[in-house]
N, C-alpha and C positions, 0 to 999 in steps of 0.2 A: 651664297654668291656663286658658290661653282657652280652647283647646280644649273643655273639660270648657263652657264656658261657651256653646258653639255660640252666637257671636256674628253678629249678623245686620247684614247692610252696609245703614244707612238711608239711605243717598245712594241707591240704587234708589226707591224709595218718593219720596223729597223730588225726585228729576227728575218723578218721575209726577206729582204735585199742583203741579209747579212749568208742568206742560203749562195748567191751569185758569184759571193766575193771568191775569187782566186788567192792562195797564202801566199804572200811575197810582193804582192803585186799593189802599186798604192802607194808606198810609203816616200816616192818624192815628194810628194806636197809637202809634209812636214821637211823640208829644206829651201822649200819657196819664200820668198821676202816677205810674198802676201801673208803666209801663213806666220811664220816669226813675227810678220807685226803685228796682225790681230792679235797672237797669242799672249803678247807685249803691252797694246795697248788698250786699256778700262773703256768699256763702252763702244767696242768697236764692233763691225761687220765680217764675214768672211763673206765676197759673194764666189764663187763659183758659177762658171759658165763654160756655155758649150750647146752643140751640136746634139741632137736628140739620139740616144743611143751613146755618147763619148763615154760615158762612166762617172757623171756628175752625182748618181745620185750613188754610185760603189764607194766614192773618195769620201762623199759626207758621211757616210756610216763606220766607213774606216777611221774617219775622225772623232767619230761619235765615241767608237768602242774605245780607242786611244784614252780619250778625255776619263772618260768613263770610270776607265782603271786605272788611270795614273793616280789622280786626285778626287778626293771628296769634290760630287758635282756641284757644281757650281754656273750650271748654263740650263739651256732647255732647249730643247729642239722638235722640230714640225715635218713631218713629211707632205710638199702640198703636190696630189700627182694629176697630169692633166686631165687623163682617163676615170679621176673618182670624183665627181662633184661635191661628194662630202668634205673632202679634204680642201675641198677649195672655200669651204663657207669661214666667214673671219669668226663666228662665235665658237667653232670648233678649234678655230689653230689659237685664236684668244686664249678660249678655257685650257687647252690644253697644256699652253706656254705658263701661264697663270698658276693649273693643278700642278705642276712640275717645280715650281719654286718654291710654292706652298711644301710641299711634303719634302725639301729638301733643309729648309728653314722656318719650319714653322711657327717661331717667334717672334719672326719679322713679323708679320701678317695680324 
């Protein structure tokens, strides 16, 4: 089934915007309501927006790494960019999201 899902590895992409990130820089969000409540509540969203160039996709990666190493992962994440049409196909961020829970729990599945 993954297969069929040509699942794309976004730790590529998250090392590349992780080159951009500034040390220090970012770490409001983890103090935003938005962010305590996703973090809070089963099943929910974080969206993020903004202005092209604001640093939407610097905070997601800061969150990512965050998540990452605080706790056994538990989520899955998609880089979709406007400029890669690949990234925008739904069977790649599917598979992708799909191979990412799989190799995290693979018991479930």
């Amino acid at each position: 089934i993954l297969r069929w899902f040509e699942p794309v590895n976004p730790a590529l992409k998250h090392q590349e915007f992780r080159k951009d990130y500034q040390e220090g820089t970012g770490y409001w969000i983890f103090d935003t309501p938005e962010y305590l409540s996703w973090t809070n509540t089963k099943n929910s969203a974080l969206w993020i927006y903004g202005i092209p160039g604001a640093g939407k996709t610097i905070l997601a990666s800061l969150i990512i790494e965050t998540l990452s190493s605080s706790k056994p992962p538990d989520f899955a994440y998609f880089y979709i960019r406007h400029n890669d049409l690949d990234s925008q196909q739904p069977a790649h961020i599917l598979g992708s999201l799909v191979a990412q829970l799989c190799q995290q729990n693979a018991s479930a599945f």
